[in-house]
Structures are given as C-alpha cells and as structure tokens.
C-alpha positions in Angstrom: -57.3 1.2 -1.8 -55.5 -1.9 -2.7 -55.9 -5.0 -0.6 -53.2 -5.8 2.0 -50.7 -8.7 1.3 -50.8 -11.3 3.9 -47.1 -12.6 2.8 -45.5 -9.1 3.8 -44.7 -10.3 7.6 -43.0 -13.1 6.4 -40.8 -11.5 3.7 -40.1 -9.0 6.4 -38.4 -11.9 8.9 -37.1 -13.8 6.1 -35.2 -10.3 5.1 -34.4 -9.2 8.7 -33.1 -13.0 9.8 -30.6 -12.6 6.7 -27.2 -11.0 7.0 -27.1 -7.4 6.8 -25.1 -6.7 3.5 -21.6 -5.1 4.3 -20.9 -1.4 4.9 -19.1 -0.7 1.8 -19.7 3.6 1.6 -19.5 4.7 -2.5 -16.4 6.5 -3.7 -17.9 10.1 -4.2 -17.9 11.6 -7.7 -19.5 13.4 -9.8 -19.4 10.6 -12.5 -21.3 8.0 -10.1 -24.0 10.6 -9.6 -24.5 11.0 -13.2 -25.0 7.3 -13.8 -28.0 7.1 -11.5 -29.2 9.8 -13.4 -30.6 8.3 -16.5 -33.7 7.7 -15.6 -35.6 11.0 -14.0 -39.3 11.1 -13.5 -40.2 14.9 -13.6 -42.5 16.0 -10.9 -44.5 18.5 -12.8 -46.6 18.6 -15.9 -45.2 21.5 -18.1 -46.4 24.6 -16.6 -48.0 23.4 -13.4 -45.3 23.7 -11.2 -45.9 25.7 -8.3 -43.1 28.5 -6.9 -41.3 28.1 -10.3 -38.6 30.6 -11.1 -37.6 32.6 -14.1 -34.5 32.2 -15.8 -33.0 29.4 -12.9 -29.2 28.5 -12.4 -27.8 25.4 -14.0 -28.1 22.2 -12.2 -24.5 20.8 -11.2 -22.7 18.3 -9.2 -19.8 19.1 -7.5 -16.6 16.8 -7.0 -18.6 15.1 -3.7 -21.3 13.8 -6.0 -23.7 16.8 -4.0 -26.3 18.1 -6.8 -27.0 21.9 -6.3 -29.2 24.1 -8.0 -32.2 21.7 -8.7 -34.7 24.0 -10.6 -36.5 21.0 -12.3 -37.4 18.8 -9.5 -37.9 14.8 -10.3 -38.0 11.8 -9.0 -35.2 8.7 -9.9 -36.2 5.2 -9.4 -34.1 2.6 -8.1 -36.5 -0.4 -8.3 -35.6 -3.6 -7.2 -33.0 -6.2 -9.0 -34.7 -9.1 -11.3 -35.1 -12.2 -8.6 -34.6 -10.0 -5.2 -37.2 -11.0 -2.9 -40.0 -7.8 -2.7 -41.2 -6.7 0.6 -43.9 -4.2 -0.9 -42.5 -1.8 1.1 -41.2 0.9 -0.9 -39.2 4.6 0.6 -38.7 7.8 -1.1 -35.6 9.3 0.2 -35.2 12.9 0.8 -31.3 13.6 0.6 -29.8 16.3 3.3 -27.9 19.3 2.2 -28.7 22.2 4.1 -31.3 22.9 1.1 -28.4 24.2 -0.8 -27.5 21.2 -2.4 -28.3 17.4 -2.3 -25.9 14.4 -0.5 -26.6 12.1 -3.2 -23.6 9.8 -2.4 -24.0 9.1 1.3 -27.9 9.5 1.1 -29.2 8.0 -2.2 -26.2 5.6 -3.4 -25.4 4.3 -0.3 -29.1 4.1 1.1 -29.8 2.1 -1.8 -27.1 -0.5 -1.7 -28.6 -1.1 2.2 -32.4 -1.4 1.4 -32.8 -3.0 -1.6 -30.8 -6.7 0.1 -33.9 -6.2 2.3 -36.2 -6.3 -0.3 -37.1 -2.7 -0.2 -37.3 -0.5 -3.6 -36.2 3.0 -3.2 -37.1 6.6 -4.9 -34.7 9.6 -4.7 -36.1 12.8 -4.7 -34.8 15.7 -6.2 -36.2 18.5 -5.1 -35.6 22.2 -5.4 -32.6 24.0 -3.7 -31.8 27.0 -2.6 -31.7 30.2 -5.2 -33.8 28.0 -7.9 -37.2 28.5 -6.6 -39.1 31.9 -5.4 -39.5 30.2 -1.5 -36.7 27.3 -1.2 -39.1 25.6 1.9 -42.4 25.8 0.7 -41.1 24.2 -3.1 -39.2 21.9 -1.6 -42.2 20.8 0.5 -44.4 20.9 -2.3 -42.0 18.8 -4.3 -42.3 16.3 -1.5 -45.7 16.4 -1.1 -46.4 15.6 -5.5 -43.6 12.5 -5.0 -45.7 11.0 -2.5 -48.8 11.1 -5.0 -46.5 10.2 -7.4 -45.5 7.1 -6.5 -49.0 6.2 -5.3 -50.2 6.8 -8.6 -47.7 4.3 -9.6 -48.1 1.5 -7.1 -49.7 -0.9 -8.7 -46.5 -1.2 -11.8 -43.9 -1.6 -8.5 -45.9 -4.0 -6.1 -46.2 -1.4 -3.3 -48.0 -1.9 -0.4 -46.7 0.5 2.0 -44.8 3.5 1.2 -43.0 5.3 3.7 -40.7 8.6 3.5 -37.0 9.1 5.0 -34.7 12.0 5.1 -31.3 13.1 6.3 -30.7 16.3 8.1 -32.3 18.8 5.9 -34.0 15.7 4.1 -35.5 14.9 7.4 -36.7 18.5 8.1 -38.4 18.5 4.5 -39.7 15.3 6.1 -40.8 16.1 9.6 -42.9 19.3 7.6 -44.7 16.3 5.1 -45.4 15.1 8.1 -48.3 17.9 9.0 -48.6 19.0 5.9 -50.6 16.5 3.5 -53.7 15.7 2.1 -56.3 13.0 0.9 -56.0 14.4 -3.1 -58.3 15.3 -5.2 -60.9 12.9 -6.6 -62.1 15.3 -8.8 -58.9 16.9 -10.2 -58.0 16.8 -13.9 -54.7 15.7 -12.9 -54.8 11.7 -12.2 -51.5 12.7 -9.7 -53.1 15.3 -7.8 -56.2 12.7 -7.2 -53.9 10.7 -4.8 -52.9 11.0 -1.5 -49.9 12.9 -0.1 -49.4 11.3 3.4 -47.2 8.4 3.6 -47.8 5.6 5.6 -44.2 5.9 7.7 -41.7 8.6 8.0 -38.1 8.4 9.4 -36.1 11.3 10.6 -32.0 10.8 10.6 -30.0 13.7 12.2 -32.8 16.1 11.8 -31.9 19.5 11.3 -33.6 22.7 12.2 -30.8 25.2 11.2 -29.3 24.1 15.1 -31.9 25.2 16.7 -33.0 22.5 19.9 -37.1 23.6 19.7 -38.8 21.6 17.4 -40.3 24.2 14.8 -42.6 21.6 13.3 -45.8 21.2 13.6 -47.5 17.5 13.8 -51.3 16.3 13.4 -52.9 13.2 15.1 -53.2 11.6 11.8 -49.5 11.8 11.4 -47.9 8.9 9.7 -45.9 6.9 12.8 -42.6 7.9 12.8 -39.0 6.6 13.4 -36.0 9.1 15.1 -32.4 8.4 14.6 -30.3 10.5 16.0 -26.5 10.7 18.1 -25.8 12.9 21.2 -23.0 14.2 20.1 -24.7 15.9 16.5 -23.3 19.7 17.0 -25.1 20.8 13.7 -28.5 19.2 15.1 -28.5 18.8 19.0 -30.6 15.7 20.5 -32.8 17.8 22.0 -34.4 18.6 19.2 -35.1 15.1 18.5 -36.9 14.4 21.8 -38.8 17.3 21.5 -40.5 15.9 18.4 -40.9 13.0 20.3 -42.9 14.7 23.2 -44.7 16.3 20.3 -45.7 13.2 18.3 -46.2 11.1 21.8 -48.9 14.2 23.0 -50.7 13.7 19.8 -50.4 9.5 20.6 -48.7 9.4 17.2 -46.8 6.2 16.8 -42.8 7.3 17.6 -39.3 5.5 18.1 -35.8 7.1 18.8 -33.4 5.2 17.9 -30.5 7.3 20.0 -26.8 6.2 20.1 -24.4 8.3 22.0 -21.5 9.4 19.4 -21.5 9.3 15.6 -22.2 13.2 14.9 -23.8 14.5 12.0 -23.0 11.3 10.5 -24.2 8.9 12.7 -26.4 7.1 10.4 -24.3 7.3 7.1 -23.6 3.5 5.7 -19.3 3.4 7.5 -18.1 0.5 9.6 -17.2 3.0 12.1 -21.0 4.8 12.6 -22.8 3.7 15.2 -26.1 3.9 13.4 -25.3 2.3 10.4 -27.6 -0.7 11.2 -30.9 2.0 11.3 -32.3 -0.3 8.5 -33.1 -2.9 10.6 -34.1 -1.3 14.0 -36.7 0.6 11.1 -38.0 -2.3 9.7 -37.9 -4.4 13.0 -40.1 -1.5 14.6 -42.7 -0.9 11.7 -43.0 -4.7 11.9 -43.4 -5.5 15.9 -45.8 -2.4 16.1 -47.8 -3.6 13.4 -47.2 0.0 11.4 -46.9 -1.1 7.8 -49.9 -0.4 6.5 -51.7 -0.7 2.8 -51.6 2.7 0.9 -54.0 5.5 0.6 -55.3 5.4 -3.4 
C-alpha cells in the first residue's frame, strides 16, 4: 500500500475554488476518435484473455465517433498535461452504449476536457461489445475488473493515490456490477497484474441503465467502494427509480452513497452542453469524496 499524501485536500480546494472550464461538447467524428487512439494499452497477455471469441468482427467507428465491435479490449491513457496541477486522483471511465458500441465522444473526449482542469488524469476503457465475445456481460465485466488492476499496477509511474471508476448508462451498469464483483488479487499469481486489487476506491453512476427496467438488478457488498448517483427524472431509457433503489440498496449495507438528482436533462443529463442540467457532476463528485473524507490511498 502506498502512503497517503497529505497535500491532496489542498489540491482538491485549490482545483474546486477555480473556474470550472467551459462546456465546449467535441464535434463527433470518426477522425477525432482515431486521434485518441494512438496509444492503447491491451488488457490481456496473449492468450489469457477470458470469454475470447473465434474469428471476431472488425472493430469500427461510426460517423458519431461510437466504437463497435471491440474484440481486443484495452485501456487508453489520457494523463495529465506537462505543468497541470495533479490531484492524485485518477478515474477510469467506462463509456455507455447499450454494450453494442462505445460513446467515445460525449463520454471519453468530452469527460476528459472536464477533469483533467481539475487536476484529475483519466483512463478510457475499451471493453468488449456485443457479438465480439462468447458472454458480452460477463467480458465486459471482466475487462473492467483487469483495468482496475491495471492501473494499480501502474500507480506509482502516474502519481495515483486514489483511483476511482465512472460510467455512463451502460458504462454505469458495467460499473454498478464492479461494484460487487471484485477482489483483493492474487499475491501469488505469475501474473504481476492479477496480483493487484480489482476494487476501486470510488465509483460513480451517470444515467444508469438496466435495459429500463426500475428494480435494481445489481447486487452490492458492505465493502463496496462509496458511491456517487447522477441521475434526471425525466430519463425514459433509465427511470429514477432505479437510481434510488441502488441507493436503498447501498444505504442498507451503510455503504457510503450520494444522488446527485436534477429534475429534466434525460438520458443526457450529465453530458458536458450548456443546456444539461448535470453538466457541473465533476464538482458535486469531487466536493462530496472530499467533505466525506472518501478519497482514500489504493489497495497494492
């Protein structure tokens, strides 16, 4: 376990009294997808993966920037610019999609432009999609699970001190399933990965989505990592009520939870637009993990 870093609360007021940087969403295309491309961590050594598929479809992206058919799931860094003030705190971002493809403009591009003025390096994951893997969930949530020890393995070359997971809609289901499914690692694996832990130390739910059903079909541990809710009133493809279902769940287990609930915005509420009313979630996030004293060293 590395040691804590005393200076973190006060990076984390300096970077929340600043001016939030302006709402300016990316122009979707498949060329602006490519070009955060270039540098792609795979997940997997070469014939470990688990759930792999024979003979996959071809990876593309679509005129929207989406990326579908992930069959060779990775992870992209987006570390922080040379002389931008580092937090420690560090989120791996899983992008929404409906499993069928990833929102890499509005979830990755645009999520990155908002966190890293706060001081806060980001990680896209790529992970499987539907028809590229023999059991879409379960590799998508393994995928998830191997970024986390991933980027713990990794800690140490970023400055890390607290790593924390968000998704969007279908990002955020992945999520909510990380959430009580993880484990300590393996001290005595062969792989140095697999010898870390899987749990992150936050998670944050936007919009999540459980194929519109209301019930919360996850299922949550008392060691769950705290976790933050953002979602509107008036999301038709997720309804509210599934939100505050999770949140009876989470507050039954005394899990640390926040909902962060605004009454229009849709699907879309917490996409990076002038006219969403969650577009400030960074913040409120941040704010929270600092007031309730949540941001915590990592597991090795």
């Amino acid at each position: 376990m590395r040691p804590w870093s005393l200076a973190l609360p006060f990076l984390l007021f300096a970077v929340l009294s600043a001016q939030p940087p302006p709402l300016v969403p990316p122009t979707p295309s498949p060329e602006a997808t490519a070009a955060t491309l270039h540098v792609q961590i795979p997940l997997w050594p070469e014939g470990g993966m688990p759930l792999a598929k024979e003979n996959p479809r071809a990876e593309t992206i679509n005129h929207k920037g989406g990326i579908a058919a992930v069959s060779r799931p990775s992870l992209v860094p987006f570390p922080l610019p040379p002389g931008q003030p580092n937090t420690g705190v560090a989120i791996i971002v899983f992008p929404g999609g409906g499993y069928s493809h990833l929102d890499w403009t509005n979830h990755v591009i645009a999520l990155t432009g908002q966190f890293h003025p706060r001081g806060v390096a980001v990680f896209a994951l790529k992970y499987r999609t539907k028809a590229n893997a023999q059991d879409t969930a379960e590799a998508a949530l393994a995928d998830a699970q191997r970024a986390v020890r991933l980027v713990r393995s990794r800690a140490g070359e970023h400055g890390i001190t607290c790593l924390g997971v968000v998704g969007y809609s279908a990002g955020a289901n992945l999520a909510m399933r990380l959430a009580g499914s993880f484990d300590d690692g393996d001290p005595a694996s062969a792989d140095p990965v697999a010898r870390h832990s899987s749990r992150p130390d936050f998670i944050a739910g936007l919009s999540t989505w459980a194929y519109g059903r209301a019930e919360s079909p996850f299922t949550f541990l008392k060691n769950t990592p705290p976790v933050f809710l953002g979602h509107a009133d008036d999301d038709k493809g997720a309804p509210v009520a599934l939100a505050l279902h999770i949140r009876r769940q989470l507050e039954a287990l005394q899990v640390p939870v926040h909902l962060e609930r605004h009454d229009t915005g849709g699907h879309g509420a917490f996409h990076f637009m002038p006219n969403r009313s969650g577009a400030l979630w960074p913040d409120a996030l941040l704010q929270w993990l600092d007031t309730r004293n949540l941001v915590l060293p990592p597991r090795s």
